[in-house]
MDTraj code that builds the backbone (N, CA, C; nanometers):
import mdtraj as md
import numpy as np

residues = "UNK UNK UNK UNK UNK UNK UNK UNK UNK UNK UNK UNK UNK UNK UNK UNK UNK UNK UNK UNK UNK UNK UNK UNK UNK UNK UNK UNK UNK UNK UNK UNK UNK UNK UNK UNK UNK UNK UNK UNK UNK UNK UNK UNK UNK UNK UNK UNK UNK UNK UNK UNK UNK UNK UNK UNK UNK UNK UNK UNK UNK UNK UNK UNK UNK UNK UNK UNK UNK UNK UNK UNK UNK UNK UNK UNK UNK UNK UNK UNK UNK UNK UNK UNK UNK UNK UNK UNK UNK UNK UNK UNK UNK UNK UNK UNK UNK UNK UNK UNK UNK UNK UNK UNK UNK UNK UNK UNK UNK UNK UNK UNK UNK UNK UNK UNK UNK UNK UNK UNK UNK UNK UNK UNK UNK UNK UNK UNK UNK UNK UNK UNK UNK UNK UNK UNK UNK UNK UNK UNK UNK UNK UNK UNK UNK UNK UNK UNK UNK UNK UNK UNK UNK UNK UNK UNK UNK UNK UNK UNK UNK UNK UNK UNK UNK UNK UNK UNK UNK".split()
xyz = np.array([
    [-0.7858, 0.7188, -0.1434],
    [-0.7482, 0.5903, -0.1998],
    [-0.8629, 0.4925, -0.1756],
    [-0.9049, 0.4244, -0.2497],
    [-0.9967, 0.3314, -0.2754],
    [-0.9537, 0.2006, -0.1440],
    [-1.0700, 0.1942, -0.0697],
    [-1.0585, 0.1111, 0.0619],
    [-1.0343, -0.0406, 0.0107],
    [-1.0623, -0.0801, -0.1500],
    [-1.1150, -0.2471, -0.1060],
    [-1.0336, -0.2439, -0.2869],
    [-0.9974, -0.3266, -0.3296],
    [-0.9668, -0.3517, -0.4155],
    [-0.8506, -0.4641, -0.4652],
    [-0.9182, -0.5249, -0.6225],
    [-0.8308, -0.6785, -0.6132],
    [-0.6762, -0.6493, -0.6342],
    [-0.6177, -0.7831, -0.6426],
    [-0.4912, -0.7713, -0.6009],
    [-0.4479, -0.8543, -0.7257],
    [-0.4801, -0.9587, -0.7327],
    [-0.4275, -1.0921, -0.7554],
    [-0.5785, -1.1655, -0.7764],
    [-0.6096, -1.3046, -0.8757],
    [-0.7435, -1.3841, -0.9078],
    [-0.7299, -1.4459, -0.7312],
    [-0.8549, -1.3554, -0.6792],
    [-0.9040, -1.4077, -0.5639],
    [-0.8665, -1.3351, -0.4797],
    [-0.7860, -1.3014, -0.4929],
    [-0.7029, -1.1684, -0.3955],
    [-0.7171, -1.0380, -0.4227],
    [-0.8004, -0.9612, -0.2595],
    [-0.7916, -0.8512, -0.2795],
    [-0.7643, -0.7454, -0.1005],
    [-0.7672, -0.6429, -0.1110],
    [-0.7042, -0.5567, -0.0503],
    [-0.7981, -0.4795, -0.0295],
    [-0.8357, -0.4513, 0.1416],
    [-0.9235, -0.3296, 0.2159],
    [-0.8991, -0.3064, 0.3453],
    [-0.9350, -0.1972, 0.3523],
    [-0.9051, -0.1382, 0.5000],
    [-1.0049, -0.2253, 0.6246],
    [-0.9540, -0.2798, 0.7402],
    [-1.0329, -0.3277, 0.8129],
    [-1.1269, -0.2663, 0.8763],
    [-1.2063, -0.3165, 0.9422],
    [-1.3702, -0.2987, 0.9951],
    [-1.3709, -0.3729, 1.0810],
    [-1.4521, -0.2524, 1.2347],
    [-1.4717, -0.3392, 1.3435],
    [-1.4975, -0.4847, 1.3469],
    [-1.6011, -0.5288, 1.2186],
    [-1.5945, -0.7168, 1.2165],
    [-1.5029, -0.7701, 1.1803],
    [-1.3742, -0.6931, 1.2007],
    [-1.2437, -0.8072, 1.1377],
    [-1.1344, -0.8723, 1.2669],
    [-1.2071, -0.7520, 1.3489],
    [-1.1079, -0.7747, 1.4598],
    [-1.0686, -0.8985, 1.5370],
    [-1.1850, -0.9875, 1.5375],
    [-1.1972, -1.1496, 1.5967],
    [-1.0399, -1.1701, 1.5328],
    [-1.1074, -1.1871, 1.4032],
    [-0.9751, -1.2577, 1.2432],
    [-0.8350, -1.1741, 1.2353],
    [-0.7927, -1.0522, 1.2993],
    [-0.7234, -0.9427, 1.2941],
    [-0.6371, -0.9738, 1.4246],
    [-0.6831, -1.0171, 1.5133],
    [-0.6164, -1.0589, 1.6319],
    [-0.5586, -1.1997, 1.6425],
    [-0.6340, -1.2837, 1.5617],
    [-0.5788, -1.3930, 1.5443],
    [-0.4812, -1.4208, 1.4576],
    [-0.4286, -1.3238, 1.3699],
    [-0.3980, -1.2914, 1.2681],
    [-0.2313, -1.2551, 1.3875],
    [-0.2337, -1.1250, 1.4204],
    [-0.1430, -1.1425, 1.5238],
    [-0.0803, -1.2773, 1.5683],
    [-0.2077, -1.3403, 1.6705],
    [-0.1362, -1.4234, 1.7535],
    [-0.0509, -1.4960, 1.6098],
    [-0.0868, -1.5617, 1.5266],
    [-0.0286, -1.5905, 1.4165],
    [0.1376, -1.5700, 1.3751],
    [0.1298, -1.4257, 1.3492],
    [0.2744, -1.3499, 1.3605],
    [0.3177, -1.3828, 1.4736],
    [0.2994, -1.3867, 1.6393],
    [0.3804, -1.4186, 1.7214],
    [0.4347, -1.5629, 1.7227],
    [0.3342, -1.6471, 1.6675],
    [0.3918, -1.7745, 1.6642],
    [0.5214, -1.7828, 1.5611],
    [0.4687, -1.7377, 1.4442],
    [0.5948, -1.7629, 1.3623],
    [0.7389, -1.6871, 1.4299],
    [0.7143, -1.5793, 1.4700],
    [0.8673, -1.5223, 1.5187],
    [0.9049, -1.5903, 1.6728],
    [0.7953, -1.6918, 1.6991],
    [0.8564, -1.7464, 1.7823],
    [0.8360, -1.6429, 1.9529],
    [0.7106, -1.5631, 1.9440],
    [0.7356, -1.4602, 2.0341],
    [0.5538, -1.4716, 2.0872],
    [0.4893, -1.6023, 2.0851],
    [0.3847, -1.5865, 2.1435],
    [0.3288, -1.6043, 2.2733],
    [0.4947, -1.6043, 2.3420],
    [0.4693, -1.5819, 2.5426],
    [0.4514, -1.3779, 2.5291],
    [0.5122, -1.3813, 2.4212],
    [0.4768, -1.1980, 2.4502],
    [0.3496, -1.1172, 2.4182],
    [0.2376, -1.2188, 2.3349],
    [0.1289, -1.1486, 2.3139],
    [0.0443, -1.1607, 2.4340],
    [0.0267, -1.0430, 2.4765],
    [-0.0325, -1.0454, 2.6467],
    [-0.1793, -0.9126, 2.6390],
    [-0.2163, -0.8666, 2.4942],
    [-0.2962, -0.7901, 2.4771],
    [-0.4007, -0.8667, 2.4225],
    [-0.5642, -0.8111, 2.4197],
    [-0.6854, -0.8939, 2.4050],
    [-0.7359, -0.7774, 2.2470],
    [-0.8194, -0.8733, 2.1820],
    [-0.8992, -0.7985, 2.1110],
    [-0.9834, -0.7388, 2.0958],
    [-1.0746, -0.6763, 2.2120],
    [-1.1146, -0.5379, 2.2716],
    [-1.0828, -0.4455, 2.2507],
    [-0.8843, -0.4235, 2.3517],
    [-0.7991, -0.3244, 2.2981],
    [-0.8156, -0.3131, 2.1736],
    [-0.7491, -0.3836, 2.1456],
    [-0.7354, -0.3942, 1.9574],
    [-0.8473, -0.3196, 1.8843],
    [-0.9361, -0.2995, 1.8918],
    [-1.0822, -0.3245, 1.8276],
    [-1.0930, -0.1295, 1.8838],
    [-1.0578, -0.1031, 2.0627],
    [-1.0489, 0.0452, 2.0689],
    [-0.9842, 0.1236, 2.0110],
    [-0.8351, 0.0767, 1.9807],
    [-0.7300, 0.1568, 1.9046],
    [-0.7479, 0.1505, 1.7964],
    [-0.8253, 0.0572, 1.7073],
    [-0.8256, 0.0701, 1.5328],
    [-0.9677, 0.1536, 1.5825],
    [-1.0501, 0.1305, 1.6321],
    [-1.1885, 0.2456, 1.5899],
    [-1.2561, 0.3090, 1.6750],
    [-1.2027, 0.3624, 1.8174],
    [-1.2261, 0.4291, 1.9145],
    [-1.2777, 0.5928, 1.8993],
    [-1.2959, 0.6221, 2.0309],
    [-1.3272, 0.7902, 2.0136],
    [-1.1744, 0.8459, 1.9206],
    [-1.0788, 0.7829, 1.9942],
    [-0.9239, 0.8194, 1.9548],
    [-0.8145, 0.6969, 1.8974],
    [-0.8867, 0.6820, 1.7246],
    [-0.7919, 0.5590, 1.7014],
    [-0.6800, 0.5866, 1.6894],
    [-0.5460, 0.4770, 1.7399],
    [-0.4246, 0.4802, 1.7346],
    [-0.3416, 0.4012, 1.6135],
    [-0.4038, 0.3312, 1.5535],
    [-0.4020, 0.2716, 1.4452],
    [-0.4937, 0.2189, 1.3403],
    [-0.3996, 0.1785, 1.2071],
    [-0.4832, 0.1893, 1.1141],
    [-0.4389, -0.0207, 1.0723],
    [-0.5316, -0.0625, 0.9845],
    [-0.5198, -0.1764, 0.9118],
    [-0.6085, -0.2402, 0.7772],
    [-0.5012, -0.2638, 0.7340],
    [-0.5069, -0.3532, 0.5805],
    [-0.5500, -0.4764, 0.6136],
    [-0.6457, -0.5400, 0.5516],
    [-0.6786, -0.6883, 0.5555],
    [-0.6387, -0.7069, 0.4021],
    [-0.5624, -0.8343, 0.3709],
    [-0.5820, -0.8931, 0.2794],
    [-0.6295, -1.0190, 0.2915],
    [-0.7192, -1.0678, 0.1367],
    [-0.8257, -1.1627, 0.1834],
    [-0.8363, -1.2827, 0.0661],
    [-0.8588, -1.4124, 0.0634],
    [-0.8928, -1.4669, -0.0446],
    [-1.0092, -1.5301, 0.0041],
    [-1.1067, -1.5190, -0.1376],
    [-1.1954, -1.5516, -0.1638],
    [-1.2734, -1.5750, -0.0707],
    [-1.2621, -1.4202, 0.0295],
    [-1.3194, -1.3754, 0.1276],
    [-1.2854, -1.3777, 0.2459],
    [-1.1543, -1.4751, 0.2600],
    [-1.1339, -1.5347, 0.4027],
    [-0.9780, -1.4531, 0.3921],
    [-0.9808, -1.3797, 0.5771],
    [-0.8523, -1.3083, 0.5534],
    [-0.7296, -1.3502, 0.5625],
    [-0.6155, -1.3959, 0.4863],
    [-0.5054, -1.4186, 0.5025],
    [-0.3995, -1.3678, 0.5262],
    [-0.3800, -1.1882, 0.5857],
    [-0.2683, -1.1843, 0.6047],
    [-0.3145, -0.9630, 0.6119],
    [-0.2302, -0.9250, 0.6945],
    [-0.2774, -0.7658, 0.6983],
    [-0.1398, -0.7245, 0.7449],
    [-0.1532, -0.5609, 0.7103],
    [-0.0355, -0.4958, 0.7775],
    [-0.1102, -0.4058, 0.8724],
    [-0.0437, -0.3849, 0.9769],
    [-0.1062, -0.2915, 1.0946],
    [0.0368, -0.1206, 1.1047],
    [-0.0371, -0.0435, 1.0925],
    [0.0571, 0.0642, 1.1089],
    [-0.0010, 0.1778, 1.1626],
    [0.0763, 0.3115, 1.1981],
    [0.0267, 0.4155, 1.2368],
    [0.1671, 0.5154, 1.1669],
    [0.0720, 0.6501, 1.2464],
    [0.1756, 0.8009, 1.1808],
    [0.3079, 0.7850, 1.2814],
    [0.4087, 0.8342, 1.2415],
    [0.5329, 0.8593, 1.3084],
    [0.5451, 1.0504, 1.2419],
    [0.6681, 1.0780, 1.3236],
    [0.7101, 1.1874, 1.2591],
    [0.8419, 1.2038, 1.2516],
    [0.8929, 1.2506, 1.1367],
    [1.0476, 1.2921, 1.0916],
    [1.0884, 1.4324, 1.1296],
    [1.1786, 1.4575, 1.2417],
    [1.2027, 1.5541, 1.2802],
    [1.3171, 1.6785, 1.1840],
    [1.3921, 1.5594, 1.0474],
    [1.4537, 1.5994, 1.0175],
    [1.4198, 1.6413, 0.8695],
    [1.2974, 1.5842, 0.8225],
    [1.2526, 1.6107, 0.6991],
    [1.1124, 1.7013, 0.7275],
    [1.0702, 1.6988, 0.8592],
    [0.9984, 1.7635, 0.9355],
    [0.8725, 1.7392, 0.8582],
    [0.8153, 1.5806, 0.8317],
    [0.7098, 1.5653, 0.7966],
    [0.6271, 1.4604, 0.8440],
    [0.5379, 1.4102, 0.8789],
    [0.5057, 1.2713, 0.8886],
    [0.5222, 1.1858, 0.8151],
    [0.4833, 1.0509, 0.8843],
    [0.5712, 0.9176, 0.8087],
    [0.4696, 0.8283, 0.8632],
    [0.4746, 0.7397, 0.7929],
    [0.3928, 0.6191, 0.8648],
    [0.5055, 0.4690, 0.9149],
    [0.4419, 0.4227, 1.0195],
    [0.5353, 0.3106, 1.0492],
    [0.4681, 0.2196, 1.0402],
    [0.5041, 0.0820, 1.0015],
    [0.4350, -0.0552, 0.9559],
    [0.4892, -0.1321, 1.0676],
    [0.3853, -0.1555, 1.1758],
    [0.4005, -0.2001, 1.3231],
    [0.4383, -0.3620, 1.2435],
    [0.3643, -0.4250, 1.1879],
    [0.3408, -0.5567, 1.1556],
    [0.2864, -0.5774, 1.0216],
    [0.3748, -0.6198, 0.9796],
    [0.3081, -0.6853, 0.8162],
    [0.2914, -0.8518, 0.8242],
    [0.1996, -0.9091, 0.7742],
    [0.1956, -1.0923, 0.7689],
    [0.1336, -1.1048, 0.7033],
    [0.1623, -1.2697, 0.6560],
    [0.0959, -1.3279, 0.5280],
    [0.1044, -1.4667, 0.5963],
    [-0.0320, -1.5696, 0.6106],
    [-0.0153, -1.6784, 0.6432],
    [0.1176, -1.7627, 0.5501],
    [0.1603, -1.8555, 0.6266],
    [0.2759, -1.9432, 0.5646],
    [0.1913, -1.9561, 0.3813],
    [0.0960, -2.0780, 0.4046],
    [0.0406, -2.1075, 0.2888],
    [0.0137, -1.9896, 0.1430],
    [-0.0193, -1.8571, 0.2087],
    [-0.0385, -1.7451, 0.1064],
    [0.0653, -1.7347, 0.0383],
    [0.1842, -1.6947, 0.1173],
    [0.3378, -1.6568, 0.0620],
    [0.3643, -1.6810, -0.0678],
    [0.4609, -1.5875, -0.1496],
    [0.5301, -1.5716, -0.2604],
    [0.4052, -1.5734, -0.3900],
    [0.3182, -1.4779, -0.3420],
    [0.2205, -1.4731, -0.4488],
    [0.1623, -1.3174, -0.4726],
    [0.3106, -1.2496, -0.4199],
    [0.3058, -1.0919, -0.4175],
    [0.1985, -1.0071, -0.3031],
    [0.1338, -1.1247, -0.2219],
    [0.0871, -1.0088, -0.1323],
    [0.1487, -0.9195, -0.0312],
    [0.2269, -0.9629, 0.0212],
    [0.2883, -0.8735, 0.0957],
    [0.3701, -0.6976, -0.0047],
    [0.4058, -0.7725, -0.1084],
    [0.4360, -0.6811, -0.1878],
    [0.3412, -0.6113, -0.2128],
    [0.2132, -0.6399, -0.2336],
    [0.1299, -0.5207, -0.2629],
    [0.0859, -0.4339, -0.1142],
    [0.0571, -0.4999, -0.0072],
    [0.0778, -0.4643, 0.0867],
    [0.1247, -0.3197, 0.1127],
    [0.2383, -0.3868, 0.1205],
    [0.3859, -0.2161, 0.1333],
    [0.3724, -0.1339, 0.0055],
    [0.3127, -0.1580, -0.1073],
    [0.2794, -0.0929, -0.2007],
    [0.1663, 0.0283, -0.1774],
    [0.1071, -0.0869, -0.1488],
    [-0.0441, -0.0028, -0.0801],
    [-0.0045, 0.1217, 0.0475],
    [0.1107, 0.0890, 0.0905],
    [0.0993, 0.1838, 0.2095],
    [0.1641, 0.3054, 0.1416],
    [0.2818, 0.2604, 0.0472],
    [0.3599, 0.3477, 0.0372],
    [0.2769, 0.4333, -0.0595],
    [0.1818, 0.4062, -0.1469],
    [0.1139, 0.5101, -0.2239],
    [-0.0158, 0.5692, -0.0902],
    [0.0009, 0.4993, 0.0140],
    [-0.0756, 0.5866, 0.0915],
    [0.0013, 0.7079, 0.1574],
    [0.1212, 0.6590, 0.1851],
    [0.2319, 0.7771, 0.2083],
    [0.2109, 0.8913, 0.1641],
    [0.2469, 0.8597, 0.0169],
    [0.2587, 0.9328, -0.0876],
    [0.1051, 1.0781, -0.0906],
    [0.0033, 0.9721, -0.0917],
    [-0.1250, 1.0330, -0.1453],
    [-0.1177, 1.1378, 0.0223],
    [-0.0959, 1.1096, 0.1169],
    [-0.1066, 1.1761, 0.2208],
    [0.0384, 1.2859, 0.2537],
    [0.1106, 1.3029, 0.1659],
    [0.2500, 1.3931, 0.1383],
    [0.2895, 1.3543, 0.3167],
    [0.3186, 1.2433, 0.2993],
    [0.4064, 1.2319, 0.4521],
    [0.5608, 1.1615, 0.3461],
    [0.6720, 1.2053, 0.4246],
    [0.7702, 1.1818, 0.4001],
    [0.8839, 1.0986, 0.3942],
    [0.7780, 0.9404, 0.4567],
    [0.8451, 0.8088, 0.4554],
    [0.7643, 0.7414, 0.5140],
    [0.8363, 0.6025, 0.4650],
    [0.7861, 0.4402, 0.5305],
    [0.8677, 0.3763, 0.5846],
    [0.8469, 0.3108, 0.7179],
    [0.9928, 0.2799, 0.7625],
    [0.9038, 0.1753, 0.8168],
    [0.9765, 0.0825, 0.9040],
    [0.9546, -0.0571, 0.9911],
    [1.0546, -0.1212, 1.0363],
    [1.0572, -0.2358, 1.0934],
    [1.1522, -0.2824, 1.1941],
    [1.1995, -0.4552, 1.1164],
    [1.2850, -0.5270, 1.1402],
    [1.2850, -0.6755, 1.0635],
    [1.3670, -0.7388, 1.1828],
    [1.2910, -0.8335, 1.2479],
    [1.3935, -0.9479, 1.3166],
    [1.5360, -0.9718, 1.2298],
    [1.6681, -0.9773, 1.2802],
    [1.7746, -0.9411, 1.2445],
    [1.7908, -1.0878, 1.1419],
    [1.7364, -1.2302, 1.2048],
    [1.7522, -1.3180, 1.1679],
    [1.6529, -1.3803, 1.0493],
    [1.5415, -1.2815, 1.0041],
    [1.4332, -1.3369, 0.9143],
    [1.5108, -1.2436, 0.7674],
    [1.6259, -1.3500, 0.7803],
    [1.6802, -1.2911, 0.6048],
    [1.5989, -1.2708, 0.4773],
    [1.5116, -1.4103, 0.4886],
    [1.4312, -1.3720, 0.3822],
    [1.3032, -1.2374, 0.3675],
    [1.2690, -1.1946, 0.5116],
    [1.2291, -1.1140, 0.4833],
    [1.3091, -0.9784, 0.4709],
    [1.4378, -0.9540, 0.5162],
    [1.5587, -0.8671, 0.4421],
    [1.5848, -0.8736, 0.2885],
    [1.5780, -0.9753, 0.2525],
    [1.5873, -0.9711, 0.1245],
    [1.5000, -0.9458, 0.0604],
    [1.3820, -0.9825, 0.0772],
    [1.2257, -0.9210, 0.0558],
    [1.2214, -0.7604, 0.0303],
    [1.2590, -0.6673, 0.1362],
    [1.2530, -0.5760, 0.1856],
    [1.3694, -0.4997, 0.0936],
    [1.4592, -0.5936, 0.0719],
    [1.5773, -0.4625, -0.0104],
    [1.5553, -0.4924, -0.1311],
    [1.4674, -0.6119, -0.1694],
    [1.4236, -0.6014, -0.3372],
    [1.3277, -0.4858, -0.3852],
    [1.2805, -0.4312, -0.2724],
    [1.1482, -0.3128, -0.2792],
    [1.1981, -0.2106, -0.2820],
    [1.3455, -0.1824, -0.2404],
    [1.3682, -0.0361, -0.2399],
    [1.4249, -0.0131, -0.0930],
    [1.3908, -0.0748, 0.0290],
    [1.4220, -0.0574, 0.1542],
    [1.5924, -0.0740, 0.1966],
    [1.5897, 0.0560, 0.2630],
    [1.7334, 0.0441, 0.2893],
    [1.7286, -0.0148, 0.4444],
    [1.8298, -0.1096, 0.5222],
    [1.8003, -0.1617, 0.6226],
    [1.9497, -0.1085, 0.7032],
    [1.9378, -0.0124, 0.7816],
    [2.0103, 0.0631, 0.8828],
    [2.0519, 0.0026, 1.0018],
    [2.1986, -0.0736, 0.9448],
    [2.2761, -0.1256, 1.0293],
    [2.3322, -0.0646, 1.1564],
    [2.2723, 0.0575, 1.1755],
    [2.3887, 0.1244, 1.2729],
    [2.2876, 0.2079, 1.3580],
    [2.1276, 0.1546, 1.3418],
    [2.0132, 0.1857, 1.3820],
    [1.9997, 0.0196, 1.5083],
    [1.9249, 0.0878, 1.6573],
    [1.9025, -0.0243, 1.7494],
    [1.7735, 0.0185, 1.7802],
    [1.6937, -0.0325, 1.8197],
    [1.5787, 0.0129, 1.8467],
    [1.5949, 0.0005, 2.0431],
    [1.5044, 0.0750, 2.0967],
    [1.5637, 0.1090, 2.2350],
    [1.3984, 0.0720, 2.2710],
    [1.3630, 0.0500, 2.3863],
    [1.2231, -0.0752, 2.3895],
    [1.2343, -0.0288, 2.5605],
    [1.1070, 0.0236, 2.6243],
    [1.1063, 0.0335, 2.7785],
    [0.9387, -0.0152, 2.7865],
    [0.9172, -0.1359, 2.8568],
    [0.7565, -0.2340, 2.8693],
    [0.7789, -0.2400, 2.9843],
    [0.6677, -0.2684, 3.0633],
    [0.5853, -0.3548, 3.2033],
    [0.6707, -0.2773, 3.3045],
    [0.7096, -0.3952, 3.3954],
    [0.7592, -0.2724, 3.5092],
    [0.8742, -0.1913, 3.5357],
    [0.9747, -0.1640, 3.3986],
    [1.0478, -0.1281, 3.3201],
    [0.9962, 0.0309, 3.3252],
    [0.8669, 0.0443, 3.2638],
    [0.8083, 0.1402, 3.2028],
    [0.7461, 0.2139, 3.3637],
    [0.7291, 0.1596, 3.4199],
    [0.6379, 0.2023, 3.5548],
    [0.7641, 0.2444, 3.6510],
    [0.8839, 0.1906, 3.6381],
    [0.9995, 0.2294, 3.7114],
    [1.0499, 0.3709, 3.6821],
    [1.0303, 0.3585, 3.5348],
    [1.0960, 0.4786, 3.4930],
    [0.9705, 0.6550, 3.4996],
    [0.8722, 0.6119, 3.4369],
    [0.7531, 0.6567, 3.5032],
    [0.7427, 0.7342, 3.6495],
    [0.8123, 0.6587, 3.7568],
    [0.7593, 0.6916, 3.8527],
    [0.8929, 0.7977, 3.9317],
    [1.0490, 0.7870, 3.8307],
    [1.1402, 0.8428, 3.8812],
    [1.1219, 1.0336, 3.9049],
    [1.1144, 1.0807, 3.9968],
    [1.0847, 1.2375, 4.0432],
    [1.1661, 1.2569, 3.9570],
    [1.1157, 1.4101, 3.8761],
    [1.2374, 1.5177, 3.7926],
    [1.2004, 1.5913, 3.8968],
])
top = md.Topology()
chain = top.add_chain()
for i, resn in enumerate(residues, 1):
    res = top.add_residue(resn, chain, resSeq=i)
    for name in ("N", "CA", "C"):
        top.add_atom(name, md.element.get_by_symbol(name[0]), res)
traj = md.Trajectory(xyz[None], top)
């Protein structure tokens, strides 16, 4: 699939590059502000910068950009379906600055991934939605997304993770 390509007059779509990471992280802190969750961004853009392009990257990212300047990316990696027994990709974070909004980027976005799905025969796209960002539920079920009410996501961080870690089998 073609790394860079327009979207929209002025708008276009490419895979990020170690020089995005400054703009890619800020881009984050960004998303934490809007959900209201930026006592929880506690990671630097170093990390960031190892896991998108390390000996062993752990993720992948979309910049979208106008008229050069980036406004808004999705960050994702592979998952796997144990029951369709294929890979899948998961969309850690999708954003679009406030000002960009309702001018189809995000839609092309998830477009973009899902024909990356596709082109890579993995067997789904899935992601997560704050319960309370309706509009992006409604967003999400205008695309096709079914949103699995009877699905919780189960979350073990910090010394949570080191507790459990350290219990003898």
């Amino acid at each position: 699939m073609t790394s860079t390509y327009a979207i929209a007059s002025g708008f276009r779509l490419r895979s990020a590059t170690p020089d995005d990471v400054p703009v890619l992280f800020s881009l984050i802190q960004a998303l934490a502000e809007y959900e209201k969750l930026a006592h929880a961004v506690t990671g630097n853009a170093n990390d960031l910068k190892e896991h998108l392009f390390g000996s062993r990257p752990y993720i992948e990212a979309i910049i979208v950009e106008y008229t050069g300047q980036a406004v808004g990316f999705a960050l994702f990696f592979p998952n796997y379906s144990t029951f369709l027994t294929k890979p899948g990709i998961y969309l850690e974070d999708l954003f679009v600055l406030p000002e960009y909004r309702r001018q189809g980027l995000g839609k092309a976005l998830i477009t973009h991934l899902a024909k990356l799905a596709v082109e890579r025969g993995y067997g789904r796209l899935e992601w997560s939605v704050l319960d309370w960002n309706e509009g992006a539920i409604a967003f999400y079920r205008s695309m096709g997304a079914a949103i699995l009410d009877d699905w919780r996501i189960c979350r073990v961080t910090g010394d949570s993770l080191s507790d459990l870690a350290a219990i003898a089998l």
